[in-house]
N, CA, C and O atoms as a GROMACS GRO file, in nm:
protein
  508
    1UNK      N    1  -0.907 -18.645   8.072
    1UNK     CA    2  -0.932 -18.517   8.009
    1UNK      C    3  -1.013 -18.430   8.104
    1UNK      O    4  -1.112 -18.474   8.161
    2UNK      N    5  -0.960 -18.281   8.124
    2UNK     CA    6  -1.013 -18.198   8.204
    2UNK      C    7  -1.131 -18.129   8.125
    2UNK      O    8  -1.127 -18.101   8.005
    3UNK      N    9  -1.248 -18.105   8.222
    3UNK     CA   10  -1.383 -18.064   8.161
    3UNK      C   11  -1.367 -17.948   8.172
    3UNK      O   12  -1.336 -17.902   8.282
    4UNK      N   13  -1.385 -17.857   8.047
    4UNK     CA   14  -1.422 -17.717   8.089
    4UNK      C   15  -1.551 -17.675   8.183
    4UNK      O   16  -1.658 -17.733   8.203
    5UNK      N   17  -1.497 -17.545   8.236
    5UNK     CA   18  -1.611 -17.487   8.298
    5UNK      C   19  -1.718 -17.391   8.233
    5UNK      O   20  -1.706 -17.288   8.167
    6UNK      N   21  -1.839 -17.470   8.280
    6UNK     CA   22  -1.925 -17.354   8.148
    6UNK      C   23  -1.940 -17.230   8.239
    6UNK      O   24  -1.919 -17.224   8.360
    7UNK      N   25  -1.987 -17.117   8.144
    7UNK     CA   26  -2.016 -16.996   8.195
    7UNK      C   27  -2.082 -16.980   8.260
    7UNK      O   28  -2.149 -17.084   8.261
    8UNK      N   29  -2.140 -16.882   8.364
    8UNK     CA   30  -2.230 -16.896   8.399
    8UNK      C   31  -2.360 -16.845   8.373
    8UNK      O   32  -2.354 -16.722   8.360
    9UNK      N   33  -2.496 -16.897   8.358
    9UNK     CA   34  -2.573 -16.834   8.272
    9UNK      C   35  -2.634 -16.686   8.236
    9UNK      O   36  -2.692 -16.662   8.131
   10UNK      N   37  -2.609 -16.585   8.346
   10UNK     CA   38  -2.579 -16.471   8.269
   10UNK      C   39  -2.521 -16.401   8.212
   10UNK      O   40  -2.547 -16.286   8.177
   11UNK      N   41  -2.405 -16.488   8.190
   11UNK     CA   42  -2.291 -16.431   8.091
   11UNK      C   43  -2.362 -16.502   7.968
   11UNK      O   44  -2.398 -16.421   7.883
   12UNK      N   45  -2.387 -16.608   7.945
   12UNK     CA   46  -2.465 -16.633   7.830
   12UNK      C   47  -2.595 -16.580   7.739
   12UNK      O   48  -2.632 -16.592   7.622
   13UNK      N   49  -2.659 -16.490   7.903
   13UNK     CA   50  -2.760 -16.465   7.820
   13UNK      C   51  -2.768 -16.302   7.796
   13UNK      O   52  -2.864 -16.242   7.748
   14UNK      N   53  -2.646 -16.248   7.840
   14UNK     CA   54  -2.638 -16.095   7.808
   14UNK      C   55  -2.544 -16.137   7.712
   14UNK      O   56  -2.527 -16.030   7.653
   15UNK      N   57  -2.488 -16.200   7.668
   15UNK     CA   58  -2.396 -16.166   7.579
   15UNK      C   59  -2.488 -16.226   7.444
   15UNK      O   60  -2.462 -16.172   7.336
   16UNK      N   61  -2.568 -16.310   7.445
   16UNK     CA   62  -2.656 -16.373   7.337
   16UNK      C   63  -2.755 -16.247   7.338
   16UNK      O   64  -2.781 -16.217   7.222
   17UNK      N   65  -2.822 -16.161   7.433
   17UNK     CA   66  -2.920 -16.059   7.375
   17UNK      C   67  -2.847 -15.934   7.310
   17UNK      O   68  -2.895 -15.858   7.226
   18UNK      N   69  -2.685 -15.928   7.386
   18UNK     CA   70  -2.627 -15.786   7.305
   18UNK      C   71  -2.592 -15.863   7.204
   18UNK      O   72  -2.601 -15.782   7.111
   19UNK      N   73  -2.557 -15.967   7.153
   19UNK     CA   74  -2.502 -16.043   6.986
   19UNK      C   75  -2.647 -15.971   6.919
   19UNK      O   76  -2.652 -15.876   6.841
   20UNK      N   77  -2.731 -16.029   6.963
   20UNK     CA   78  -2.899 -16.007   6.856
   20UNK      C   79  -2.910 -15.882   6.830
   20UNK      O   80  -2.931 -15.840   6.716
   21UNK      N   81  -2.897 -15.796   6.947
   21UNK     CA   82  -2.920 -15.671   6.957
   21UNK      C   83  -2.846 -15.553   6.841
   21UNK      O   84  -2.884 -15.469   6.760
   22UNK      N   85  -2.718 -15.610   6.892
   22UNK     CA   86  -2.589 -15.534   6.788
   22UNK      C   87  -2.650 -15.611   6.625
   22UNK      O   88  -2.629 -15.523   6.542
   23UNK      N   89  -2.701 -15.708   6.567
   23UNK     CA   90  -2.732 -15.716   6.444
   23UNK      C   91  -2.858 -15.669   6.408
   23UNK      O   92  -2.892 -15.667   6.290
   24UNK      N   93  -2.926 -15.633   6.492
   24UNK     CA   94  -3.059 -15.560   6.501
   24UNK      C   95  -3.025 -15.402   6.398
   24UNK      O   96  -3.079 -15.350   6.301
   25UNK      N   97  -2.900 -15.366   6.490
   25UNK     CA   98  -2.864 -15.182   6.487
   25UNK      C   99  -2.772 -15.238   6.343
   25UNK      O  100  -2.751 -15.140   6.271
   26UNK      N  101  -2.732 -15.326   6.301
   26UNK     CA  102  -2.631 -15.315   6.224
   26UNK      C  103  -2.754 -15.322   6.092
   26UNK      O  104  -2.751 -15.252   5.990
   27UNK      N  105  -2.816 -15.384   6.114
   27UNK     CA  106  -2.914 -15.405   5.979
   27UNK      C  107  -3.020 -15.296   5.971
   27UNK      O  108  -3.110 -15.314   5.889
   28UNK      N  109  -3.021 -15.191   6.043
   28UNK     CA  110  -3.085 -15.093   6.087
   28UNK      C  111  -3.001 -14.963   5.978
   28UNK      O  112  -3.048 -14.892   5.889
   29UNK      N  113  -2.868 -14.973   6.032
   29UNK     CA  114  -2.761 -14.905   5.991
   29UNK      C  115  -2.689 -14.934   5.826
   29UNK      O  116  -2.621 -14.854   5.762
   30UNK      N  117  -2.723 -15.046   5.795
   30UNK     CA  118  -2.742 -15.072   5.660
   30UNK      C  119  -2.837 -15.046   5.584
   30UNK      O  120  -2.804 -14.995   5.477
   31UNK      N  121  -2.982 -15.070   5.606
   31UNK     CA  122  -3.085 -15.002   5.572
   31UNK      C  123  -3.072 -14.829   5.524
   31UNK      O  124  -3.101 -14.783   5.414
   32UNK      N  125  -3.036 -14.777   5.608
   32UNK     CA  126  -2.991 -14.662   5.617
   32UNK      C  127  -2.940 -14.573   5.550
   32UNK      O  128  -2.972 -14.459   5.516
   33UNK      N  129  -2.818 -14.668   5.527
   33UNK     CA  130  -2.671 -14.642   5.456
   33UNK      C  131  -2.714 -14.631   5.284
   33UNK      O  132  -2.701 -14.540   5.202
   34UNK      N  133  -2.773 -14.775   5.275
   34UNK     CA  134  -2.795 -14.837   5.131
   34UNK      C  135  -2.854 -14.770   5.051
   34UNK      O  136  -2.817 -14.722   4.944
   35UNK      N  137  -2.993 -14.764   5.129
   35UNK     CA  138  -3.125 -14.689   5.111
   35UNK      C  139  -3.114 -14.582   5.028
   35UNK      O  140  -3.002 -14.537   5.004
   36UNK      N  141  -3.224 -14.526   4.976
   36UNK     CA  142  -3.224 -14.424   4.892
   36UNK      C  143  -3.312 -14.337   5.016
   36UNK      O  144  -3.379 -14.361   5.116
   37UNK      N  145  -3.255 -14.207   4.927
   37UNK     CA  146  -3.295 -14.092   5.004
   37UNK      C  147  -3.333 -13.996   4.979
   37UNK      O  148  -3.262 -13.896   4.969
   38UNK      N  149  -3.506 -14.001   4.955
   38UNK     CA  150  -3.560 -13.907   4.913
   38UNK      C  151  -3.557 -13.700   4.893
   38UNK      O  152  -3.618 -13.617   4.826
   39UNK      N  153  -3.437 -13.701   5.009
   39UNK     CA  154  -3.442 -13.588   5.031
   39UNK      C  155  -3.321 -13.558   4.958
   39UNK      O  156  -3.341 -13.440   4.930
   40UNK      N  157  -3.222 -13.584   4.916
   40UNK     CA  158  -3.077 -13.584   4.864
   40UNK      C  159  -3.114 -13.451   4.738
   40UNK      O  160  -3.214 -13.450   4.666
   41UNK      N  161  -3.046 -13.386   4.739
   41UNK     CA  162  -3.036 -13.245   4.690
   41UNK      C  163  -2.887 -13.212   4.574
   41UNK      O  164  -2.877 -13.121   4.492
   42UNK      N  165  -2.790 -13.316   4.606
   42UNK     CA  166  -2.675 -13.350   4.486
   42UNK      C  167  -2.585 -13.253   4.526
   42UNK      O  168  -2.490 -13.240   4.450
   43UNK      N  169  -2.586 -13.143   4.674
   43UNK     CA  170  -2.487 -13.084   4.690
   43UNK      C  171  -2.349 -13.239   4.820
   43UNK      O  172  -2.363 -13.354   4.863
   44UNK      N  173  -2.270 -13.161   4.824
   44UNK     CA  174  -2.198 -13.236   4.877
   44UNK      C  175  -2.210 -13.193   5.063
   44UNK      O  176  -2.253 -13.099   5.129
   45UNK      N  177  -2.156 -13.298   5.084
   45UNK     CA  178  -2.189 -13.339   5.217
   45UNK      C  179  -2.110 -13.235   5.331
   45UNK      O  180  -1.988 -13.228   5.313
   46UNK      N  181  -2.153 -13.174   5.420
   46UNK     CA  182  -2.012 -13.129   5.504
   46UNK      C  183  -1.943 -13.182   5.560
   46UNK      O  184  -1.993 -13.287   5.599
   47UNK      N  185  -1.802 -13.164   5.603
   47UNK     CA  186  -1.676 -13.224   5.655
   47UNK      C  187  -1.754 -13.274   5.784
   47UNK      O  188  -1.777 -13.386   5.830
   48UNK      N  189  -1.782 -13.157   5.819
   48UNK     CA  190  -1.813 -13.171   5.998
   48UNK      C  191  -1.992 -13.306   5.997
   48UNK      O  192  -2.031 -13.340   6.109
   49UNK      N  193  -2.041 -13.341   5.921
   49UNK     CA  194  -2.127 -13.435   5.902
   49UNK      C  195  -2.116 -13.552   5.867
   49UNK      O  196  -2.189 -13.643   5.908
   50UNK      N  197  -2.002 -13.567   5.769
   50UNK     CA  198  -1.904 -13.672   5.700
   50UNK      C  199  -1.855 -13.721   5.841
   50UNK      O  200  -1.864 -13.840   5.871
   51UNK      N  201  -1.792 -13.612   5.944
   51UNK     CA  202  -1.714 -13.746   6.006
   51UNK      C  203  -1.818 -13.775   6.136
   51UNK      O  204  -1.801 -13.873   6.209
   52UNK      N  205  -1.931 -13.677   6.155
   52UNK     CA  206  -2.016 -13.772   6.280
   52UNK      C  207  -2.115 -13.898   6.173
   52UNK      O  208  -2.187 -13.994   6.202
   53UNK      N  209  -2.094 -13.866   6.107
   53UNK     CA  210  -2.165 -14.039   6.002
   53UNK      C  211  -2.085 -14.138   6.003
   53UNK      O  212  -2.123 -14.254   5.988
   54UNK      N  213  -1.926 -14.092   6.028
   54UNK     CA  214  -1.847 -14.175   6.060
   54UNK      C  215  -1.829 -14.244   6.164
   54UNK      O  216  -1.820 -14.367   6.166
   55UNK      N  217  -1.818 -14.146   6.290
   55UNK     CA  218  -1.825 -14.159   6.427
   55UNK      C  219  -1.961 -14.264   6.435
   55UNK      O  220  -1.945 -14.364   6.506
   56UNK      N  221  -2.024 -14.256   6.402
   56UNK     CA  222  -2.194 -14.322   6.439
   56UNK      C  223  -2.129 -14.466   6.365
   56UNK      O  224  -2.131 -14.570   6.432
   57UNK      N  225  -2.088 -14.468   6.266
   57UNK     CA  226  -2.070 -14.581   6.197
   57UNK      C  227  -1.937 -14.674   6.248
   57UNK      O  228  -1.947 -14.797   6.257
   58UNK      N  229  -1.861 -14.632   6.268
   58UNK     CA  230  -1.733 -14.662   6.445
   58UNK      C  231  -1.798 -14.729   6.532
   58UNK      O  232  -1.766 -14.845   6.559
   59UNK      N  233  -1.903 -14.663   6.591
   59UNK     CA  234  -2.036 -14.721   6.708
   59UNK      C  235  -2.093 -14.854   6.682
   59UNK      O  236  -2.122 -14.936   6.768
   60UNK      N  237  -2.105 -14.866   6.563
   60UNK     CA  238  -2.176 -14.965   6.522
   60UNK      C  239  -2.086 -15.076   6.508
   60UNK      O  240  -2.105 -15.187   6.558
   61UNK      N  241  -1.956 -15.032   6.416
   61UNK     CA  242  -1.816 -15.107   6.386
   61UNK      C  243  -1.793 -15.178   6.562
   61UNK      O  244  -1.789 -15.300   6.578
   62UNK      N  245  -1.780 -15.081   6.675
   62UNK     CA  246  -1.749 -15.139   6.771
   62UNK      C  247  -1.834 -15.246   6.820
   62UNK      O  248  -1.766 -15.331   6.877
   63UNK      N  249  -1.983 -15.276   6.818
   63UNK     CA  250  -2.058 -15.356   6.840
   63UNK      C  251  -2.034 -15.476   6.803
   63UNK      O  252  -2.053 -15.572   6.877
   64UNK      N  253  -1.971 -15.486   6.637
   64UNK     CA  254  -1.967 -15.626   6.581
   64UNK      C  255  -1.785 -15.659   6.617
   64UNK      O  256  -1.735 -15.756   6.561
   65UNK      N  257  -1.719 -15.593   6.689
   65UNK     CA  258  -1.601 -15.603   6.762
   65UNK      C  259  -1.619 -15.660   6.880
   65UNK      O  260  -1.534 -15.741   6.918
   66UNK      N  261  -1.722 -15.634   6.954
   66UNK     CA  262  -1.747 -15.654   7.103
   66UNK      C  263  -1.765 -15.820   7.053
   66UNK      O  264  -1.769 -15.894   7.151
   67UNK      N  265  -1.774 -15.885   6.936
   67UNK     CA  266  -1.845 -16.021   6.936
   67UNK      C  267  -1.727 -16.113   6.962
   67UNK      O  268  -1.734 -16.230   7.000
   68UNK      N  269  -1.568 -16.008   6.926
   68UNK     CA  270  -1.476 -16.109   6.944
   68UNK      C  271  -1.421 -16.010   7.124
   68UNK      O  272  -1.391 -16.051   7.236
   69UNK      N  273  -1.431 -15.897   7.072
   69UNK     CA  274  -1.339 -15.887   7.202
   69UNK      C  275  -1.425 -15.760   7.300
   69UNK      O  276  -1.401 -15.640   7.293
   70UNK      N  277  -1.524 -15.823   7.386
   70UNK     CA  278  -1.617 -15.775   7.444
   70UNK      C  279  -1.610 -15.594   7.486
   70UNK      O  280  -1.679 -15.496   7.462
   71UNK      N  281  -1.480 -15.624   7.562
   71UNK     CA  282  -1.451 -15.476   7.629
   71UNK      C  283  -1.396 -15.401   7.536
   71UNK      O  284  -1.458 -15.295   7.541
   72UNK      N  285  -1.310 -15.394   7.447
   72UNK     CA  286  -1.279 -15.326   7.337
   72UNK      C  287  -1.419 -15.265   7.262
   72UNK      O  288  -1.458 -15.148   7.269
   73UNK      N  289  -1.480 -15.375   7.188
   73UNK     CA  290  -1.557 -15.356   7.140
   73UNK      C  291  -1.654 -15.237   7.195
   73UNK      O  292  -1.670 -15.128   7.140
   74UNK      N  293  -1.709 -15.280   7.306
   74UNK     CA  294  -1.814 -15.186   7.364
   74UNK      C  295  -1.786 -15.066   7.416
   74UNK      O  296  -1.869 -14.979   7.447
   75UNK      N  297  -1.608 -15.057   7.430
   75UNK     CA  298  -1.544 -14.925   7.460
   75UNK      C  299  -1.573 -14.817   7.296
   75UNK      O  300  -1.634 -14.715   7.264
   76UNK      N  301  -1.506 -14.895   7.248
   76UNK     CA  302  -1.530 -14.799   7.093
   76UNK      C  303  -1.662 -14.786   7.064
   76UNK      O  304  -1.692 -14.716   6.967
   77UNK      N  305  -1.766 -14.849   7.141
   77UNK     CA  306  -1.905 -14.808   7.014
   77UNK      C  307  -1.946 -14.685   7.164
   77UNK      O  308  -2.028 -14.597   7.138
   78UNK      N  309  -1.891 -14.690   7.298
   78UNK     CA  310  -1.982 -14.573   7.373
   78UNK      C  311  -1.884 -14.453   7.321
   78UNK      O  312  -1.922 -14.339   7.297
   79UNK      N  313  -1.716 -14.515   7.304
   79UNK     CA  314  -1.640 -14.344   7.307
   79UNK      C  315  -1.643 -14.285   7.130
   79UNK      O  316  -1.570 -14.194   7.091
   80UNK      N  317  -1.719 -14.342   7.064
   80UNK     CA  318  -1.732 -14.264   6.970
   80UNK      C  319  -1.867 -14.217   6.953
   80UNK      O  320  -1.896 -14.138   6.864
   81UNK      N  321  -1.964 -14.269   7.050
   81UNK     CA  322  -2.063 -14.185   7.079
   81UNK      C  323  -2.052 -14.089   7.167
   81UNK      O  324  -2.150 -14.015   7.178
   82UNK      N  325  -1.930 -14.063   7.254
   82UNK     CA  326  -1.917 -13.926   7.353
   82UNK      C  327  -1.874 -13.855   7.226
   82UNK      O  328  -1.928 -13.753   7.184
   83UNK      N  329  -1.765 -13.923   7.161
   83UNK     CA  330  -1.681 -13.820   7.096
   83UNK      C  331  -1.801 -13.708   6.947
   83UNK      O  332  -1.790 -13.589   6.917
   84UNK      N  333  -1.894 -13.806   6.896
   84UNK     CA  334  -1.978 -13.737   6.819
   84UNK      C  335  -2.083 -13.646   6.875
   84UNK      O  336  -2.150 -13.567   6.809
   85UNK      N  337  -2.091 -13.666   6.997
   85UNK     CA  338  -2.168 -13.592   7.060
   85UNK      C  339  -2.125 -13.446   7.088
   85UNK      O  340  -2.194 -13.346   7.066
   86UNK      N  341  -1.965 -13.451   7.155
   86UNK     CA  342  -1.906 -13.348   7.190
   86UNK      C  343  -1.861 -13.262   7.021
   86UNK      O  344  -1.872 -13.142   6.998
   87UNK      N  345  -1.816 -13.361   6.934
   87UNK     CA  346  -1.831 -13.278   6.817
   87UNK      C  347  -1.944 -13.181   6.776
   87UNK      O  348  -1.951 -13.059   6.763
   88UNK      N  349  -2.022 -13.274   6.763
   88UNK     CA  350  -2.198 -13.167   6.730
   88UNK      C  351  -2.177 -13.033   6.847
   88UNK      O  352  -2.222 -12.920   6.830
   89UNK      N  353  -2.102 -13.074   6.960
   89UNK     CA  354  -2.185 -12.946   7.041
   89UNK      C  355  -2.033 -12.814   6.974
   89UNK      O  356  -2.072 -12.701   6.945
   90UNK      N  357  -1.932 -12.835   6.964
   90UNK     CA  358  -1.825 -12.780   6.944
   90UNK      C  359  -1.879 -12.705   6.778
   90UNK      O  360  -1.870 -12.583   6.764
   91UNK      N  361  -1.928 -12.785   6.673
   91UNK     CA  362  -1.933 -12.722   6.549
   91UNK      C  363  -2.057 -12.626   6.562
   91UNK      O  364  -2.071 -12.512   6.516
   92UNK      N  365  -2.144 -12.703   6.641
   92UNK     CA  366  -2.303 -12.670   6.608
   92UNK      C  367  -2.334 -12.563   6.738
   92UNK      O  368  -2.420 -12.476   6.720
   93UNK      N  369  -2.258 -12.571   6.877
   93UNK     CA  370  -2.317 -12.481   6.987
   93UNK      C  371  -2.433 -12.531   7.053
   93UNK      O  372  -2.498 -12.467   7.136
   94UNK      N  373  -2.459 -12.643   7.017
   94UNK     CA  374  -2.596 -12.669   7.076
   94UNK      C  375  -2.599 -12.844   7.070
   94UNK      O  376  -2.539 -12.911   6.986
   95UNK      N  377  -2.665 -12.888   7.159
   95UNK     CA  378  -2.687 -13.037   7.118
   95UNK      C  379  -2.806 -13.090   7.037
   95UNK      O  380  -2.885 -13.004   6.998
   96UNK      N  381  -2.827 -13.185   7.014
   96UNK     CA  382  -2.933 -13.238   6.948
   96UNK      C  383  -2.981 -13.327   7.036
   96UNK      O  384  -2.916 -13.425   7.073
   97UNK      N  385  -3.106 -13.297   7.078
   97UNK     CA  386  -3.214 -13.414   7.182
   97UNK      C  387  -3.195 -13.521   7.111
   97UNK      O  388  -3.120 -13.603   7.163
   98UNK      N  389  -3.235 -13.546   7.014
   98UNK     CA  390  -3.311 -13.663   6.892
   98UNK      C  391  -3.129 -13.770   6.847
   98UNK      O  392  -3.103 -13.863   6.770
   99UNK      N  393  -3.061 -13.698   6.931
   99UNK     CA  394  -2.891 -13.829   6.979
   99UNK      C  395  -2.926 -13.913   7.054
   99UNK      O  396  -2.860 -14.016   7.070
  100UNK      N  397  -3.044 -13.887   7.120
  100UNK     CA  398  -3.080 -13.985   7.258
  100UNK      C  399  -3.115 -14.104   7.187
  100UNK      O  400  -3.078 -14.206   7.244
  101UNK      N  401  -3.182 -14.121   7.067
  101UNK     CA  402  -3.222 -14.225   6.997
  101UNK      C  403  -3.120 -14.330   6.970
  101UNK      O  404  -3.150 -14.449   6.967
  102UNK      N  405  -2.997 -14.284   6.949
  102UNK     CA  406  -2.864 -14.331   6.902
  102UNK      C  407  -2.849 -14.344   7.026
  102UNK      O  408  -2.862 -14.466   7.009
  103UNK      N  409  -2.830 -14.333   7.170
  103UNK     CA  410  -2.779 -14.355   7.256
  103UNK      C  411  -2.871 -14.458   7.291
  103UNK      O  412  -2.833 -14.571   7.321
  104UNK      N  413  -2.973 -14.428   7.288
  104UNK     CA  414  -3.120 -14.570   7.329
  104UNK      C  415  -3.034 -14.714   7.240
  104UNK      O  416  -2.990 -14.816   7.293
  105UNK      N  417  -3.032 -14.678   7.095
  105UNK     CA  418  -3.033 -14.806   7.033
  105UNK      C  419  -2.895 -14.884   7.062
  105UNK      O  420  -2.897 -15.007   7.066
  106UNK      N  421  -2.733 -14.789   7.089
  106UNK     CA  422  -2.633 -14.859   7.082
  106UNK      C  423  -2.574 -14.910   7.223
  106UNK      O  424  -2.519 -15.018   7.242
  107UNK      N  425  -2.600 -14.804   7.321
  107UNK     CA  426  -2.548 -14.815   7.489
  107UNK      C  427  -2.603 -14.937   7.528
  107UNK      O  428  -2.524 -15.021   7.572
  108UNK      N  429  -2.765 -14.976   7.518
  108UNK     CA  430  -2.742 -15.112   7.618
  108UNK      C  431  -2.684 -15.237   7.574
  108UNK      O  432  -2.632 -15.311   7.658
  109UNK      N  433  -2.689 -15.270   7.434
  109UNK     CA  434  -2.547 -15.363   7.386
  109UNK      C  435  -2.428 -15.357   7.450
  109UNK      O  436  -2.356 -15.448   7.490
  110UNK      N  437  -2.415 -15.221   7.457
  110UNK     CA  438  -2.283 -15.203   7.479
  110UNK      C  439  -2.262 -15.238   7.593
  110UNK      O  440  -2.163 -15.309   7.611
  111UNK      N  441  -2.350 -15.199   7.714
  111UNK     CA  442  -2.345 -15.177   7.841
  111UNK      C  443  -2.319 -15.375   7.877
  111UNK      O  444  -2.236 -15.449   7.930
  112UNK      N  445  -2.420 -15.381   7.823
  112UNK     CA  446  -2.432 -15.553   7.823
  112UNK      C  447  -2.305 -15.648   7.783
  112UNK      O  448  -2.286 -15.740   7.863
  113UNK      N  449  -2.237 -15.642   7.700
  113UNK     CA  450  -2.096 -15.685   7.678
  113UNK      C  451  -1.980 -15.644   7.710
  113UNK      O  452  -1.876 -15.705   7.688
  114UNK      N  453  -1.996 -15.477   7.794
  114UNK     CA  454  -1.885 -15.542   7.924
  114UNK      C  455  -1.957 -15.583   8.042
  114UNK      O  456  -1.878 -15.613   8.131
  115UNK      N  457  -2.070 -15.595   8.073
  115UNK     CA  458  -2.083 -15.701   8.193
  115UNK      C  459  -2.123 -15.803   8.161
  115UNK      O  460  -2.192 -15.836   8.257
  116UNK      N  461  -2.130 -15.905   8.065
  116UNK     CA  462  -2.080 -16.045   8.049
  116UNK      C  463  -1.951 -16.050   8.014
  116UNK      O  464  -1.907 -16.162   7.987
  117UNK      N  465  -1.851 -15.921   8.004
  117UNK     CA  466  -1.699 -15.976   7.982
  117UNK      C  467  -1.633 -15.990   8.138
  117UNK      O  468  -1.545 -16.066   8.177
  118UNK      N  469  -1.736 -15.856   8.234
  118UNK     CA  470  -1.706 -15.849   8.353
  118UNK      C  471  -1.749 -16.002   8.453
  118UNK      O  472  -1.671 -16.041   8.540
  119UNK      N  473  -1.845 -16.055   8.432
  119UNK     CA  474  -1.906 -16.135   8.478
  119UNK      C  475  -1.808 -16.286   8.472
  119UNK      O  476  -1.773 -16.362   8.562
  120UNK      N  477  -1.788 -16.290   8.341
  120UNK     CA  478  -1.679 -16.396   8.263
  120UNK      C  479  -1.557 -16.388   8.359
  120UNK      O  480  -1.527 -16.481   8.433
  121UNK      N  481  -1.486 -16.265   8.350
  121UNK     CA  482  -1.337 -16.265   8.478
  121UNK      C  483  -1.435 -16.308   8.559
  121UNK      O  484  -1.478 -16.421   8.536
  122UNK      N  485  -1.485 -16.244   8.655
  122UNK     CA  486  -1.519 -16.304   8.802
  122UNK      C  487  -1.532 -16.428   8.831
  122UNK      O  488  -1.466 -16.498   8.908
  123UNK      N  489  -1.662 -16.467   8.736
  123UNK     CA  490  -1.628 -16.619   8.748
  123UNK      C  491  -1.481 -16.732   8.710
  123UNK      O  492  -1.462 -16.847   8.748
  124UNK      N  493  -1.406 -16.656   8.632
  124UNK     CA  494  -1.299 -16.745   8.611
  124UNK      C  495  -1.161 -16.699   8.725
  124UNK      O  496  -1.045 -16.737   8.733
  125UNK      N  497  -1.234 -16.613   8.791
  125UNK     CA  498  -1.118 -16.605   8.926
  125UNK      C  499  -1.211 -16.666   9.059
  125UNK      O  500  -1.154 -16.702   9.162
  126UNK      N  501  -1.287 -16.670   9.051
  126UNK     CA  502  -1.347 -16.780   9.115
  126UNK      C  503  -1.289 -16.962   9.140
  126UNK      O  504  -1.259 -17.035   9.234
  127UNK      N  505  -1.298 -16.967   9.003
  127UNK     CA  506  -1.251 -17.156   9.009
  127UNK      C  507  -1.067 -17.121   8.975
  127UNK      O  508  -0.987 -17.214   8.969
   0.00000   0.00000   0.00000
């Protein structure tokens, strides 16, 4: 019987801190979601807000994607953070600084699970 080859250990250990990380933002993002909200006023929501809550929530969707399929995953949680970004500036004319927060909490997961998916090929074109 042929032995597999284990990974090598920084593919293990970026892909074990973006796993933690991405349930960090997801339970963050549930909190959120669930939560009550003191400020809620009972009018309805706008279109153009509805879908960057969506877009943000895609971001997050892609994170717990990246757990099966690394590069996919982490593609969808950065391009629906370009894409909500470029929305806000198209409806709104202006950007919002306080996106950087959302870019702080979801990009280095992201960043991190394609280079343990990148890391993973190399080493398996290696042996």
């Amino acid at each position: 019987m042929e032995k597999k080859k284990s990974l090598p250990k920084k593919v293990l250990i970026l892909r074990w801190v973006a796993r933690i990380w991405s349930l960090g933002i997801l339970a963050l993002a549930l909190a959120i979601v669930l939560g009550p909200n003191p400020n809620a006023t009972g009018e309805p929501i706008p279109a153009a807000d509805t879908i960057q809550l969506g877009l943000l929530g895609a971001s997050v969707l892609g994170l717990l994607i990246a757990w099966l399929w690394e590069r996919l995953g982490a593609w969808i949680a950065i391009g629906t953070l370009v894409a909500r970004d470029i929305l806000y500036i198209i409806v709104n004319g202006e950007w919002f600084v306080n996106f950087l927060l959302f870019w702080l909490a979801i990009l280095p997961p992201a960043v991190m699970f394609l280079l343990a998916w990148y890391y993973q090929k190399k080493a398996k074109e290696r042996n």
